[in-house]
PDB file of N, CA, C and O in Angstrom, chain B, residues numbered from 101:
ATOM      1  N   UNK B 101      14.522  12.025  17.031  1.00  0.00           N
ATOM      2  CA  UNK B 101      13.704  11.719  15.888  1.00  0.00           C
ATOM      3  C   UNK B 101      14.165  10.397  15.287  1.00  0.00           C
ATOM      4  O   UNK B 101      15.264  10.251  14.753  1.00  0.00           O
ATOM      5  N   UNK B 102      13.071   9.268  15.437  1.00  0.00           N
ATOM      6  CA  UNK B 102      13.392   7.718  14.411  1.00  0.00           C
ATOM      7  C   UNK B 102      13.858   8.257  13.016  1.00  0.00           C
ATOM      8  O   UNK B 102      13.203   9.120  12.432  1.00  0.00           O
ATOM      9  N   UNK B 103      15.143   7.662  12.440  1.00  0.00           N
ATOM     10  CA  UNK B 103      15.241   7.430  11.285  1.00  0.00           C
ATOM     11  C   UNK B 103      14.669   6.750  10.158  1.00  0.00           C
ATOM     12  O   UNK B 103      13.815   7.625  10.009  1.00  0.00           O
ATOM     13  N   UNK B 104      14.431   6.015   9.324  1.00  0.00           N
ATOM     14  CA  UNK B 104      13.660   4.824   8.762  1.00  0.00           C
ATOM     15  C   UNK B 104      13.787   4.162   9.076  1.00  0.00           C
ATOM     16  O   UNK B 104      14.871   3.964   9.625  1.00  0.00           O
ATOM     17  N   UNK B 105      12.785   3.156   9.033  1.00  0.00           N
ATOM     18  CA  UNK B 105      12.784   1.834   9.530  1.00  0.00           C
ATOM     19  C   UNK B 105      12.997   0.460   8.689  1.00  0.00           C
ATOM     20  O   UNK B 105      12.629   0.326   7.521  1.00  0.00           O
ATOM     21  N   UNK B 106      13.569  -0.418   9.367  1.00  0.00           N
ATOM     22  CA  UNK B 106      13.954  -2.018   8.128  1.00  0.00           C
ATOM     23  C   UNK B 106      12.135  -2.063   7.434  1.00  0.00           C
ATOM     24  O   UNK B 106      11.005  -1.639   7.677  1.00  0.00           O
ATOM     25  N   UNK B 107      12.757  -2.739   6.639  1.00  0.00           N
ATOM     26  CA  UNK B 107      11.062  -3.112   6.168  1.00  0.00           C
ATOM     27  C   UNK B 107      10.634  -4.219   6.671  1.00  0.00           C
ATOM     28  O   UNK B 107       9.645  -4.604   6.046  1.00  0.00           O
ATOM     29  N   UNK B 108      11.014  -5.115   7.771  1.00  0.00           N
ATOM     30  CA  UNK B 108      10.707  -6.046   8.458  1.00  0.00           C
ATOM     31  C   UNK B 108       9.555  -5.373   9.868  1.00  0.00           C
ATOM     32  O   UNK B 108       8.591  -5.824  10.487  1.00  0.00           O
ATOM     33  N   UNK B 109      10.222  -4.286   9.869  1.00  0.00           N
ATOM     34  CA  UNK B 109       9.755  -3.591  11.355  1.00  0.00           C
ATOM     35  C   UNK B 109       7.830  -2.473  11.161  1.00  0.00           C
ATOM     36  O   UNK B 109       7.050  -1.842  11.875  1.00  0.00           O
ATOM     37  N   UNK B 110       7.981  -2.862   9.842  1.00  0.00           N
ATOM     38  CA  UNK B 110       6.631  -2.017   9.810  1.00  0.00           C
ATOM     39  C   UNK B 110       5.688  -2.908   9.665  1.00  0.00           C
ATOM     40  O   UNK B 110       4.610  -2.497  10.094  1.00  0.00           O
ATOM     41  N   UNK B 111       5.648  -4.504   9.009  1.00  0.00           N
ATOM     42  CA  UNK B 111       4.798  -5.222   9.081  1.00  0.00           C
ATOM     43  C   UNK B 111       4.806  -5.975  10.237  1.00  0.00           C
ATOM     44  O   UNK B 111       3.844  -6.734  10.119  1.00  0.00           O
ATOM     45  N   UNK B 112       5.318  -6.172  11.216  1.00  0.00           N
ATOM     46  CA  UNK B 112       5.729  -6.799  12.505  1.00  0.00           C
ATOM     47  C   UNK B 112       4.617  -5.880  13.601  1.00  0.00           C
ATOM     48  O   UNK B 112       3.871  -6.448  14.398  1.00  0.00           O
ATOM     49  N   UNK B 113       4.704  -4.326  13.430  1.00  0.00           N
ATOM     50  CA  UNK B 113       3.716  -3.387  14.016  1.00  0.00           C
ATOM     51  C   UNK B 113       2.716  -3.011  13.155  1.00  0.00           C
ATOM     52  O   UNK B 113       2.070  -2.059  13.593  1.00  0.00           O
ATOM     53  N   UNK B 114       2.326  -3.459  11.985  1.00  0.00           N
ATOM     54  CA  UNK B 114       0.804  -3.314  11.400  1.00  0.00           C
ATOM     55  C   UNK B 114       0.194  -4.846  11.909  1.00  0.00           C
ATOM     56  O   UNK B 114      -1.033  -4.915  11.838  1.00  0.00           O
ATOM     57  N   UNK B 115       0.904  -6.098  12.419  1.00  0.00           N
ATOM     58  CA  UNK B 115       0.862  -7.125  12.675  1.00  0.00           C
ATOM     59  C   UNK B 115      -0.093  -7.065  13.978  1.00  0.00           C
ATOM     60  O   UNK B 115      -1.225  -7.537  14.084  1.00  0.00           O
ATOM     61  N   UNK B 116       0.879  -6.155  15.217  1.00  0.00           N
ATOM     62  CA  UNK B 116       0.649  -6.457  16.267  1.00  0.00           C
ATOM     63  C   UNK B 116      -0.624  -5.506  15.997  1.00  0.00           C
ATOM     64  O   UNK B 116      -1.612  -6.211  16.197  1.00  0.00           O
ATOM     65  N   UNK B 117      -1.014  -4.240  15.637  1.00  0.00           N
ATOM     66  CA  UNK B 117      -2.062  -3.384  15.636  1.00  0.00           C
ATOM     67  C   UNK B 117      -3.645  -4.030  15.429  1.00  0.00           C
ATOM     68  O   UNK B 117      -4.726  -3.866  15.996  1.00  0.00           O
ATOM     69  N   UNK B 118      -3.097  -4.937  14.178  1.00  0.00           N
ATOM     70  CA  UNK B 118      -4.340  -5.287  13.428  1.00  0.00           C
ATOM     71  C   UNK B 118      -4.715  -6.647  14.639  1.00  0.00           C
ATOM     72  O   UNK B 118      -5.925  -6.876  14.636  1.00  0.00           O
ATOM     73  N   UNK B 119      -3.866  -7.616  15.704  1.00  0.00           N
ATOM     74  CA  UNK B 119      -3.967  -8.619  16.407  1.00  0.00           C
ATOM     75  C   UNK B 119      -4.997  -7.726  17.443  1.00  0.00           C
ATOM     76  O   UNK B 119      -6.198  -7.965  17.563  1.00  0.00           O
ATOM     77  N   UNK B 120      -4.184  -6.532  18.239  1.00  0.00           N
ATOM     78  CA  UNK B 120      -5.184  -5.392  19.248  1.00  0.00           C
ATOM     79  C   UNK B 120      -6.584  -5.378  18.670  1.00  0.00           C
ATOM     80  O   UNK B 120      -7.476  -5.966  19.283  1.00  0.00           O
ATOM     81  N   UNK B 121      -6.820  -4.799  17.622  1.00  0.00           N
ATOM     82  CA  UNK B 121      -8.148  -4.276  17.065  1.00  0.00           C
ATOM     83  C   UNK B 121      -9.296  -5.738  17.110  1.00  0.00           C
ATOM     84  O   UNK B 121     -10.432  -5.711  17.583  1.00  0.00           O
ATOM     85  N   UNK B 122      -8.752  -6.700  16.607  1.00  0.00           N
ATOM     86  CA  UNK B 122      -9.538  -8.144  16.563  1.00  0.00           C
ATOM     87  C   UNK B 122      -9.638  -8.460  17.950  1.00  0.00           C
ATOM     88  O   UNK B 122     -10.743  -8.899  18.267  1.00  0.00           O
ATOM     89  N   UNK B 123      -8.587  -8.338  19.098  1.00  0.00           N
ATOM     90  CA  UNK B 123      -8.707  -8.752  20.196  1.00  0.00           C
ATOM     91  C   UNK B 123     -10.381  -8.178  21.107  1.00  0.00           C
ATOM     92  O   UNK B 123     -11.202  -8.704  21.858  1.00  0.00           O
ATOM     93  N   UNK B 124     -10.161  -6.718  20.408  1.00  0.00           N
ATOM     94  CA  UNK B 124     -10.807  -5.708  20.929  1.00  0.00           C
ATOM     95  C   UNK B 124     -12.323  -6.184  20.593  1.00  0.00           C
ATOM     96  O   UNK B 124     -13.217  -6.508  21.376  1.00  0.00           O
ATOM     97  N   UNK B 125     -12.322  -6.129  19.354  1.00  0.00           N
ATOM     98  CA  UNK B 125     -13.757  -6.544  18.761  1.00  0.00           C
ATOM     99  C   UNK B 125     -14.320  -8.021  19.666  1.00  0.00           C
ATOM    100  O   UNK B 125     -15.236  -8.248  20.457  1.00  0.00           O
ATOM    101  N   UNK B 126     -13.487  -8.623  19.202  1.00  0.00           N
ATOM    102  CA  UNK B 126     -13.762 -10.177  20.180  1.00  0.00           C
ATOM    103  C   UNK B 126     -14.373 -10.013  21.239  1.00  0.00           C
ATOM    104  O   UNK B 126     -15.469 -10.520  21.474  1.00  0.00           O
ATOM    105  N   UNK B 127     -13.535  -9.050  22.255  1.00  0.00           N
ATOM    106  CA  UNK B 127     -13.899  -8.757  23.466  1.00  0.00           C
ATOM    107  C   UNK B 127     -15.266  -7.593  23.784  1.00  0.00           C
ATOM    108  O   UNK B 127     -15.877  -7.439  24.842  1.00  0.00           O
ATOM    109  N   UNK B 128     -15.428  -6.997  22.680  1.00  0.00           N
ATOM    110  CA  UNK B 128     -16.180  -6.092  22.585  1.00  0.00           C
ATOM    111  C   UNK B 128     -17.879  -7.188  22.380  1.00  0.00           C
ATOM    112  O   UNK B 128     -18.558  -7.178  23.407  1.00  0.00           O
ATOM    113  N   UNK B 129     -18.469  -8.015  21.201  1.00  0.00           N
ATOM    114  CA  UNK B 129     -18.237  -9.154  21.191  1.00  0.00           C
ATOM    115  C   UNK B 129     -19.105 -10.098  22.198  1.00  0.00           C
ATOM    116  O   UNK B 129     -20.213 -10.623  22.090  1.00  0.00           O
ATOM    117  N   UNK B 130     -18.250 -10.087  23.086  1.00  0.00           N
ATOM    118  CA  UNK B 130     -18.818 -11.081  24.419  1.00  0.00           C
ATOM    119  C   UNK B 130     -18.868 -10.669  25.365  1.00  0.00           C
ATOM    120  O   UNK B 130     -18.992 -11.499  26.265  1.00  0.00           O
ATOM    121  N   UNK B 131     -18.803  -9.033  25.826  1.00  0.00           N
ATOM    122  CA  UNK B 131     -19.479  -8.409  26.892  1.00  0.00           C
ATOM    123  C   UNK B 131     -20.888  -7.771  26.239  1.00  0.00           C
ATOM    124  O   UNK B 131     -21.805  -7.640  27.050  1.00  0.00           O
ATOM    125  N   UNK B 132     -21.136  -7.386  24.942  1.00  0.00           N
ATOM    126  CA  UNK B 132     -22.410  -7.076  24.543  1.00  0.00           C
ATOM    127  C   UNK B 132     -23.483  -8.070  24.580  1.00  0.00           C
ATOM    128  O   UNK B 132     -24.655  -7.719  24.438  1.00  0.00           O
ATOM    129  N   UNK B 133     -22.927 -10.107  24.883  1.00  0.00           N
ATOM    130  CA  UNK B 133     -23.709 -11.077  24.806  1.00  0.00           C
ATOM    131  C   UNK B 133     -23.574 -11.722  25.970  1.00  0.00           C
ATOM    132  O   UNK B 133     -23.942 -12.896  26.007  1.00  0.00           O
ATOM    133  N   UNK B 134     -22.903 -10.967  27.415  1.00  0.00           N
ATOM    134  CA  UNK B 134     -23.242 -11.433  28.328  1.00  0.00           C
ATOM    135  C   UNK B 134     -24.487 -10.748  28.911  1.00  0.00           C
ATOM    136  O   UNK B 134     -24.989  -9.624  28.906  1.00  0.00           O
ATOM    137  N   UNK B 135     -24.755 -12.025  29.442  1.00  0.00           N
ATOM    138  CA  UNK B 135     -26.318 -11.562  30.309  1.00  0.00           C
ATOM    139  C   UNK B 135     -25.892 -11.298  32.138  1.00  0.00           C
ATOM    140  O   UNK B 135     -26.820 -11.192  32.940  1.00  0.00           O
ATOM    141  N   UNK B 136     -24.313 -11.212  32.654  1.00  0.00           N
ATOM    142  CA  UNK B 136     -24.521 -10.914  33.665  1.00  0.00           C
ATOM    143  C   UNK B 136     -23.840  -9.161  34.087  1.00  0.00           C
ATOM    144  O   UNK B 136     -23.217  -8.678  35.033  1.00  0.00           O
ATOM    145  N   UNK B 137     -24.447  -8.607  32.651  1.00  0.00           N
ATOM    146  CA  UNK B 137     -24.357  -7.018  32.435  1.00  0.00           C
ATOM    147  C   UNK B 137     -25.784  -6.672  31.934  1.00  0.00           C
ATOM    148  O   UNK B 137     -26.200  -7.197  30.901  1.00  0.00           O
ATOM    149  N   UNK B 138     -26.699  -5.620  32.789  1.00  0.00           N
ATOM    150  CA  UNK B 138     -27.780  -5.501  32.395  1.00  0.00           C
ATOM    151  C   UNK B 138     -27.938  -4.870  31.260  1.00  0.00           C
ATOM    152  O   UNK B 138     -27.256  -3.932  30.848  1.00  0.00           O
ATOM    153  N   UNK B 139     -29.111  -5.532  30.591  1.00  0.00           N
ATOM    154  CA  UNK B 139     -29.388  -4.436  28.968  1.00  0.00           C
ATOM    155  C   UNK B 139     -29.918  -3.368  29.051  1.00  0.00           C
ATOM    156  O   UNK B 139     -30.220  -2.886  27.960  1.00  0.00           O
ATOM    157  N   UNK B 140     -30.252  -2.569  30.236  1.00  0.00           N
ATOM    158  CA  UNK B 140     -29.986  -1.348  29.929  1.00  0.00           C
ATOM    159  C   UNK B 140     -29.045  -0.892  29.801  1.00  0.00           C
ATOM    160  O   UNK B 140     -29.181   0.154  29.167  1.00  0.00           O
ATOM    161  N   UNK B 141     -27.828  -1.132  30.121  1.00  0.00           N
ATOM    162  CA  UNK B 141     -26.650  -0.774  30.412  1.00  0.00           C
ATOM    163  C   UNK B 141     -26.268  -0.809  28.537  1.00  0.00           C
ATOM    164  O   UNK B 141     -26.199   0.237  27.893  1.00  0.00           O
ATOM    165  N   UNK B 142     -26.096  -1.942  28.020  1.00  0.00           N
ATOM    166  CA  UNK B 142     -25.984  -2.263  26.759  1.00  0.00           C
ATOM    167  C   UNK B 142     -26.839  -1.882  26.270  1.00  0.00           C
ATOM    168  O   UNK B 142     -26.269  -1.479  25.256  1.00  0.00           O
ATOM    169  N   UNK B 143     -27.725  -1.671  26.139  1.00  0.00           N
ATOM    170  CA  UNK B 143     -28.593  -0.628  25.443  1.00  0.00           C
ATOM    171  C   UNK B 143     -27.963   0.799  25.201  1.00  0.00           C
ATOM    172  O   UNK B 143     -27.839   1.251  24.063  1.00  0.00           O
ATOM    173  N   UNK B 144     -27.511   1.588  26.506  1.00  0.00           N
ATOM    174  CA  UNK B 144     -27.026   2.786  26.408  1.00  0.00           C
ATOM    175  C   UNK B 144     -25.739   2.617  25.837  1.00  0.00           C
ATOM    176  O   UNK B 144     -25.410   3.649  25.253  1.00  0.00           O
ATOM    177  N   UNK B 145     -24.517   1.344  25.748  1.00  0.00           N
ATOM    178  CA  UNK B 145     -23.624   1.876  24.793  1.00  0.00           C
ATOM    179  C   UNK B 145     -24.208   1.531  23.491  1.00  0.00           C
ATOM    180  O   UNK B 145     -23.578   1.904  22.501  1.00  0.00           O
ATOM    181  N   UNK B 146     -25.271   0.901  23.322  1.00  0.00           N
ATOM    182  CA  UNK B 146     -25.626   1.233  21.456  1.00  0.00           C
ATOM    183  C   UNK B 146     -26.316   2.544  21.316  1.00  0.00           C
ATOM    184  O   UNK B 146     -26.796   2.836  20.221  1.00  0.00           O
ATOM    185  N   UNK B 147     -26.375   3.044  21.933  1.00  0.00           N
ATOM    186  CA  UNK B 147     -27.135   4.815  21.672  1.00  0.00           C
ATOM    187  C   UNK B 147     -25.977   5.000  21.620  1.00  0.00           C
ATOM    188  O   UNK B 147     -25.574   4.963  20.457  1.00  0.00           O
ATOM    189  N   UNK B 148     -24.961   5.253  22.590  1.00  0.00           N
ATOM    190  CA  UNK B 148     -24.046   5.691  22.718  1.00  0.00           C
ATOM    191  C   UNK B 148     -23.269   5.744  21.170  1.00  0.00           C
ATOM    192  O   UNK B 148     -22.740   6.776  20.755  1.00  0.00           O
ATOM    193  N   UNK B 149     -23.291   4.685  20.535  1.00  0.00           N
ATOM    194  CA  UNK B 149     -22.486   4.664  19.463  1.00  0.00           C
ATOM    195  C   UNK B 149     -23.154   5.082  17.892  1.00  0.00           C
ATOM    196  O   UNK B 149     -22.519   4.872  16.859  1.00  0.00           O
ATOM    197  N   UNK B 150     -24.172   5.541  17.902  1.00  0.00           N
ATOM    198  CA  UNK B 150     -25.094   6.681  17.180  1.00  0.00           C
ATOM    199  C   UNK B 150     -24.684   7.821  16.803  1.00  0.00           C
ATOM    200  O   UNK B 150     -24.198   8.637  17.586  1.00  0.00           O
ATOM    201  N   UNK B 151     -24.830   8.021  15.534  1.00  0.00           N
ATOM    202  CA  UNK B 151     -24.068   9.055  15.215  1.00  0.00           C
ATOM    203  C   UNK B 151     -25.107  10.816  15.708  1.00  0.00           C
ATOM    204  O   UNK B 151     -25.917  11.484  15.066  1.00  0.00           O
ATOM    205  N   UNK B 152     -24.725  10.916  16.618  1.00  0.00           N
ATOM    206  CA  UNK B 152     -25.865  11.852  17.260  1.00  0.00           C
ATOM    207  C   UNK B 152     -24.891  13.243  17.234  1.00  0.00           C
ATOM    208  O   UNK B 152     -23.722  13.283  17.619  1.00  0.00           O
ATOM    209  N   UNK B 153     -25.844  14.613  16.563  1.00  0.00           N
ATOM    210  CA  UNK B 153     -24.575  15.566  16.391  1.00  0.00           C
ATOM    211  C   UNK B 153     -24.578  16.088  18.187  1.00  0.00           C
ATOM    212  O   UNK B 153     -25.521  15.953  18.967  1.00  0.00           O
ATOM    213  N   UNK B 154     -23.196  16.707  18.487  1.00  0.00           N
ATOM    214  CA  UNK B 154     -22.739  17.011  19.512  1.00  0.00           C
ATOM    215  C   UNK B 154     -22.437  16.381  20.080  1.00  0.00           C
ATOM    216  O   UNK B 154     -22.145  15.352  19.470  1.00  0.00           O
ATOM    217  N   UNK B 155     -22.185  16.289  21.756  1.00  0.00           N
ATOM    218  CA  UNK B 155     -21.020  15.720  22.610  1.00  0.00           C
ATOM    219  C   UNK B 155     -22.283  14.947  23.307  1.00  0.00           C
ATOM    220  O   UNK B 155     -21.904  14.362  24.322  1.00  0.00           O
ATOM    221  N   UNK B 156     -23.706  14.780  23.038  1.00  0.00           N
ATOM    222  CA  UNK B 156     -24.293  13.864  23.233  1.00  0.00           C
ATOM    223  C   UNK B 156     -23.857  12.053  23.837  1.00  0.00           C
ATOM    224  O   UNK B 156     -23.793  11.466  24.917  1.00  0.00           O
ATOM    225  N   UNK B 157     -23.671  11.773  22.575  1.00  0.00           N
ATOM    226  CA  UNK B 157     -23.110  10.536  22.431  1.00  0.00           C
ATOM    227  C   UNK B 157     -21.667   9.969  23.191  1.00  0.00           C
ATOM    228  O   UNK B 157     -21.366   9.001  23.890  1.00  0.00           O
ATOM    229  N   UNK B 158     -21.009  11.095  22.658  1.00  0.00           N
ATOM    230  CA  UNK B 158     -19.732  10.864  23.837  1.00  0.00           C
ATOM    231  C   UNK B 158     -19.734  10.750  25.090  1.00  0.00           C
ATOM    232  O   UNK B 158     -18.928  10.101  25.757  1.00  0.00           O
ATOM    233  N   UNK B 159     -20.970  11.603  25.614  1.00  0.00           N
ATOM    234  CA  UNK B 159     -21.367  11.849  27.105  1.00  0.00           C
ATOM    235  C   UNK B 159     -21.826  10.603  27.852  1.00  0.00           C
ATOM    236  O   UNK B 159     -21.760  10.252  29.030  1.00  0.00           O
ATOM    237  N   UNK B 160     -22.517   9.839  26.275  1.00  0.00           N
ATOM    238  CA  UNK B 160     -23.090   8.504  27.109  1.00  0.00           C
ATOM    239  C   UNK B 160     -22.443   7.203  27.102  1.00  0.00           C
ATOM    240  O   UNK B 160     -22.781   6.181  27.699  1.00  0.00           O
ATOM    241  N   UNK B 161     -21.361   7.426  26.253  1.00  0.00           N
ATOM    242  CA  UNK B 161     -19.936   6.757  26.023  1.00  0.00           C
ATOM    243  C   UNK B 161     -19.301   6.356  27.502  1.00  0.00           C
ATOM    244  O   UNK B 161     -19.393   5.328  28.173  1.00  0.00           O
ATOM    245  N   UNK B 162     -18.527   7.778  27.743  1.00  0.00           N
ATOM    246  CA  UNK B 162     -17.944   7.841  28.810  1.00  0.00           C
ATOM    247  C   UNK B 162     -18.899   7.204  29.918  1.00  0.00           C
ATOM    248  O   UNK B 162     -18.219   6.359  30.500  1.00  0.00           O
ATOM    249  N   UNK B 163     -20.007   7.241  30.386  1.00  0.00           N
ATOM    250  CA  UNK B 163     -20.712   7.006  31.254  1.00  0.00           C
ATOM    251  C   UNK B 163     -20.841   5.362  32.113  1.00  0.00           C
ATOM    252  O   UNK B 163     -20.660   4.929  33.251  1.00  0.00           O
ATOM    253  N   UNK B 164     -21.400   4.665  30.334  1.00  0.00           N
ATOM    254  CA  UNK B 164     -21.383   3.595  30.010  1.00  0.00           C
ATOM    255  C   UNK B 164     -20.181   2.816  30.223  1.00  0.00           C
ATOM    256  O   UNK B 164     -20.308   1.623  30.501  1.00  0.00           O
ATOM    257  N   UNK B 165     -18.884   3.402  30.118  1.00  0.00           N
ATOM    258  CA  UNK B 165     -17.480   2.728  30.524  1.00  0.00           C
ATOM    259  C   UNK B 165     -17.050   2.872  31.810  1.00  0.00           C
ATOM    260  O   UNK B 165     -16.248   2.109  32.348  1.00  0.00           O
ATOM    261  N   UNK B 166     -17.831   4.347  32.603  1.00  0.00           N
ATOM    262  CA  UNK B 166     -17.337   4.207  34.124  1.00  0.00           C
ATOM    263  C   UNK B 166     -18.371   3.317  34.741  1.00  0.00           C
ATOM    264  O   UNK B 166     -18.116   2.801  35.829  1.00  0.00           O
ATOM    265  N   UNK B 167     -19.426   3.107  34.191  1.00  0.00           N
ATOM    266  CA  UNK B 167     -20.360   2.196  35.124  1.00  0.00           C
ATOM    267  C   UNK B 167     -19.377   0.503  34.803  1.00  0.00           C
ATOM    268  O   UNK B 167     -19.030  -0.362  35.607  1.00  0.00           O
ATOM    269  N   UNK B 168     -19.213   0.586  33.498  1.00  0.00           N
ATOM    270  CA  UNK B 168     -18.922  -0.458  33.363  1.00  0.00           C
ATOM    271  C   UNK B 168     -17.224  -1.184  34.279  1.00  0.00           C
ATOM    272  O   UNK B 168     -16.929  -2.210  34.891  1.00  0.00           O
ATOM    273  N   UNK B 169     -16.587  -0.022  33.902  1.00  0.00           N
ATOM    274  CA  UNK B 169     -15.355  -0.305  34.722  1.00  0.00           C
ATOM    275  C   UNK B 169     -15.121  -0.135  36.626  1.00  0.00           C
ATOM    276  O   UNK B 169     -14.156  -0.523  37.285  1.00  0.00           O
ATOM    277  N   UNK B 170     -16.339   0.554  37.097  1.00  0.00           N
ATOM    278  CA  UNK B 170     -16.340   0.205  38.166  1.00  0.00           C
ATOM    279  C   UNK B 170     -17.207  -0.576  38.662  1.00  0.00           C
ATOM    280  O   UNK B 170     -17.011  -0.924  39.827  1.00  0.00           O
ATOM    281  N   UNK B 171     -18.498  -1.127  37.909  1.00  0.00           N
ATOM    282  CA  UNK B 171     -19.534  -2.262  38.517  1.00  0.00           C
ATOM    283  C   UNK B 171     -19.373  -3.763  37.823  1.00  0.00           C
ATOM    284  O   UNK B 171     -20.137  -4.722  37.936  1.00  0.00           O
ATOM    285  N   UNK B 172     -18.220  -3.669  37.118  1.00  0.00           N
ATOM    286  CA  UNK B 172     -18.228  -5.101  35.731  1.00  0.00           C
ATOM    287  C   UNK B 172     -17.145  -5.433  35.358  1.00  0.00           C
ATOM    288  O   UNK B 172     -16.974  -6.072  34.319  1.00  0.00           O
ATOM    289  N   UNK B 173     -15.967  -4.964  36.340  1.00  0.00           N
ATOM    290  CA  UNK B 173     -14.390  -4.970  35.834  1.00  0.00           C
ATOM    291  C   UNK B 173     -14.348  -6.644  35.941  1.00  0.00           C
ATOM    292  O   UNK B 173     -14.147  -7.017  34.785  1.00  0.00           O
ATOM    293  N   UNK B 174     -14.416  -7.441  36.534  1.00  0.00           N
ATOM    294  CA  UNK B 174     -14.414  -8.971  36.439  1.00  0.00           C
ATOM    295  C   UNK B 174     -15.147  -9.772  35.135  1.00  0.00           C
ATOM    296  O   UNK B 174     -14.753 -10.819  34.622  1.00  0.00           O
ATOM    297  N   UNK B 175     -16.090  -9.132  34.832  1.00  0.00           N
ATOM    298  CA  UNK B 175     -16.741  -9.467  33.594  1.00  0.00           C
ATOM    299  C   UNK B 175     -16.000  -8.882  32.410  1.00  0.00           C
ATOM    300  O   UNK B 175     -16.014  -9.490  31.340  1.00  0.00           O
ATOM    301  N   UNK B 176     -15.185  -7.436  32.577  1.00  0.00           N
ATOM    302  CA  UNK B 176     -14.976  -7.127  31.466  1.00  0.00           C
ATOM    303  C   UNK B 176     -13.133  -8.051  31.268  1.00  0.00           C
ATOM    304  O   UNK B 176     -12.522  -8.330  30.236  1.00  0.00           O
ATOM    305  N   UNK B 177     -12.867  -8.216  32.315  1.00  0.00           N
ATOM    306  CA  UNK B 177     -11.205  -8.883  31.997  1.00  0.00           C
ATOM    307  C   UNK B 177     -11.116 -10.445  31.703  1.00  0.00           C
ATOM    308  O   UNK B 177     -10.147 -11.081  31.288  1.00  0.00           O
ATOM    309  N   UNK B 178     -12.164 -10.810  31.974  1.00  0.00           N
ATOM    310  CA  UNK B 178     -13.139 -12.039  31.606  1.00  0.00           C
ATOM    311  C   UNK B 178     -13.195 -12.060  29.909  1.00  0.00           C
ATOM    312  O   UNK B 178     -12.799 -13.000  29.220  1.00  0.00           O
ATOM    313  N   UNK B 179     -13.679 -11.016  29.492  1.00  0.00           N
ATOM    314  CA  UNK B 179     -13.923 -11.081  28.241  1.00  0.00           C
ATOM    315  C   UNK B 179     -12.226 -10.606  27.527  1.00  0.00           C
ATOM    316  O   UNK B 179     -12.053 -11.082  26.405  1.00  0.00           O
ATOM    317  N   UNK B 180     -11.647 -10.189  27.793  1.00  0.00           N
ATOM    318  CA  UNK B 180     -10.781  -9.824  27.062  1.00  0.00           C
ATOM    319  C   UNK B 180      -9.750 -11.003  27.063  1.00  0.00           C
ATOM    320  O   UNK B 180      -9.165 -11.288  26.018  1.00  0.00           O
ATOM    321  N   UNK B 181      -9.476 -11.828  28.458  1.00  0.00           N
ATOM    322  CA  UNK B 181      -9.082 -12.835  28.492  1.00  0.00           C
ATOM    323  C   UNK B 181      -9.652 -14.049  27.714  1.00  0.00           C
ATOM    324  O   UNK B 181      -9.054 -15.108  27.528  1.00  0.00           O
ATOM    325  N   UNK B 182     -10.788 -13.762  27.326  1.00  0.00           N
ATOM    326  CA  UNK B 182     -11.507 -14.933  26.439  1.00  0.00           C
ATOM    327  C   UNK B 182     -11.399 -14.440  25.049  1.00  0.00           C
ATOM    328  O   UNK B 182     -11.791 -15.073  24.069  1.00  0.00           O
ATOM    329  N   UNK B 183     -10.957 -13.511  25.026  1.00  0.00           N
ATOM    330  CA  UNK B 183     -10.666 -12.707  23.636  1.00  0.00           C
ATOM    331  C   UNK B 183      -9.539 -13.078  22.670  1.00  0.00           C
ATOM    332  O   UNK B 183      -9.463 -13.100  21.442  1.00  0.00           O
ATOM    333  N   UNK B 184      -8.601 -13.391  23.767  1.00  0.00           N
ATOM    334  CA  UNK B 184      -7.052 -13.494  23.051  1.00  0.00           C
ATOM    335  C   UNK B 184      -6.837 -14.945  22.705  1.00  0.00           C
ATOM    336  O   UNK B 184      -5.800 -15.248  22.114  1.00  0.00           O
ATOM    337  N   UNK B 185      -7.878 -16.031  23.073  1.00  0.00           N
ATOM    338  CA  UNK B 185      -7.938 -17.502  22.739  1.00  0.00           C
ATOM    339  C   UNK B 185      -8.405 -17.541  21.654  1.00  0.00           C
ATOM    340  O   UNK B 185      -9.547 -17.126  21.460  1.00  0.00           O
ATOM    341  N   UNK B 186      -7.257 -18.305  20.165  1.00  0.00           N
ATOM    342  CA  UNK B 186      -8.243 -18.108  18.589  1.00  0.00           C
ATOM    343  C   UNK B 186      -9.291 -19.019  18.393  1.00  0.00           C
ATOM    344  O   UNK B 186      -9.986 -18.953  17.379  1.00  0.00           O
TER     345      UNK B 186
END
């Protein structure tokens, strides 16, 4: 079990958290405004992200990320790499 931490060490990791989340968005960002990912595809993760009751939405979540991570992985490391440039 961590003991407490310096008070140097908690803004150093709300630092790096809040850098992830912007990276993310960025990257999130410029695969929704590339055109060499079809808009249906982007279409279904904006349903996807609808507040729809049940496991609906999640269903089309997940879907939307395996198409994406096995037909668009070059496009998507593309974007994340273009992400981390301010």
């Amino acid at each position: 079990m961590a003991g407490p931490q310096p008070d140097g060490a908690g803004v150093s990791r709300l630092d790096a958290m809040r850098a992830t989340v912007t990276r993310t968005l960025r990257a999130v960002r410029l695969v929704i405004r590339d055109g060499r990912i079809p808009r249906p595809l982007r279409w279904a993760g904006g349903l996807g992200l609808l507040p729809v009751p049940g496991p609906f939405d999640e269903i089309v979540l997940l879907a939307v990320a395996g198409v994406l991570w096995l037909g668009y992985r070059d496009q998507l490391s593309e974007a994340w790499q273009q992400a981390a440039a301010p």
